[in-house]
N, C-alpha and C positions, 0 to 999 in steps of 0.2 A: 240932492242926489238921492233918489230911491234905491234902495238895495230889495232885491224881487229875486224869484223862483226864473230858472228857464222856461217854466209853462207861462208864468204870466206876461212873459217878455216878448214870446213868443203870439199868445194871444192879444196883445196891443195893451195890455192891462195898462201899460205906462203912454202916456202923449208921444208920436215920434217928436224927435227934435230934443226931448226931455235926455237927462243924464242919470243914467241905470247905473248897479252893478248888478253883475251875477259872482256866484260862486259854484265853482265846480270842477269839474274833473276834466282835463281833453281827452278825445275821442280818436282825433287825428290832426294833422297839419298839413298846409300844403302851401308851398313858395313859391313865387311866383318874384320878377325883377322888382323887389325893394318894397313888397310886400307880402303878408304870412296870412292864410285863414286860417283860425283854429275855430275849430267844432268842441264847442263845449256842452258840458253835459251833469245836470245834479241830481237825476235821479225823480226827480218832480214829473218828470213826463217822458216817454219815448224817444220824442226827436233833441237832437240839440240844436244848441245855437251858433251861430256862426260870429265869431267875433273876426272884422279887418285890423291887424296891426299893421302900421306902416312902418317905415326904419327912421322916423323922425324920432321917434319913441326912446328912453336913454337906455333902458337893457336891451334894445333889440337885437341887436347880436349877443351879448352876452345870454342873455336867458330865452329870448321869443323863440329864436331860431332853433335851439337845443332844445325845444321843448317835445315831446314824447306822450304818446298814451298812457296815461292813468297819473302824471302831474297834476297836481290840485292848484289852482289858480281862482284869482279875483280879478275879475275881468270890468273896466270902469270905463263908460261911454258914453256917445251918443247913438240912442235908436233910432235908426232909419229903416223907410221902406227897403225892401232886398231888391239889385237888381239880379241877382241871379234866379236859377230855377229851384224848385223846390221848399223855399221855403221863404215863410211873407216879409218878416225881420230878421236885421242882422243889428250889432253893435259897431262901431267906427271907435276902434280903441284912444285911449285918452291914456290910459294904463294898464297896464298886464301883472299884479303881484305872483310870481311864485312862492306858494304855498309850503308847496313839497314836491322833489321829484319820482 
């Protein structure tokens, strides 16, 4: 597991498929039926990163869902191409550390 910057995660620095973490701050969240995106963000670059938590996850409700701007979190995955817009990678959560809220 490499542990990277959101620039380099964001630039393919890592293999997709490969198992990243990031560390950082969220930006925002947004829920959707029985999954969370969180936009995370360390300061390394402009854009963040999008990590997918699903609710298979064991704090999902306890802490995913609660989660808020400016919570510091360790985000641990696999990097896949994005299908959404905007932006080229995302993370496929594996785990979500709450750092701080």
């Amino acid at each position: 597991m490499a542990s990277m910057s959101v620039k380099q995660a964001l630039a393919g620095d890592a293999a997709i498929g490969s198992e990243v973490t990031v560390r950082g701050w969220v930006r925002t969240r947004r829920d959707s039926t029985a999954l969370s995106f969180v936009q995370v963000s360390d300061g390394s670059c402009f854009a963040p990163i999008q990590i997918v938590a699903t609710d298979a996850l064991p704090n999902y409700e306890s802490e995913v869902k609660r989660l808020s701007a400016g919570c510091a979190v360790v985000a641990t995955g696999t990097l896949v191409a994005s299908q959404g817009k905007g932006q080229s990678f995302e993370i496929q959560a594996t785990g979500i550390e709450v750092v701080g809220w």
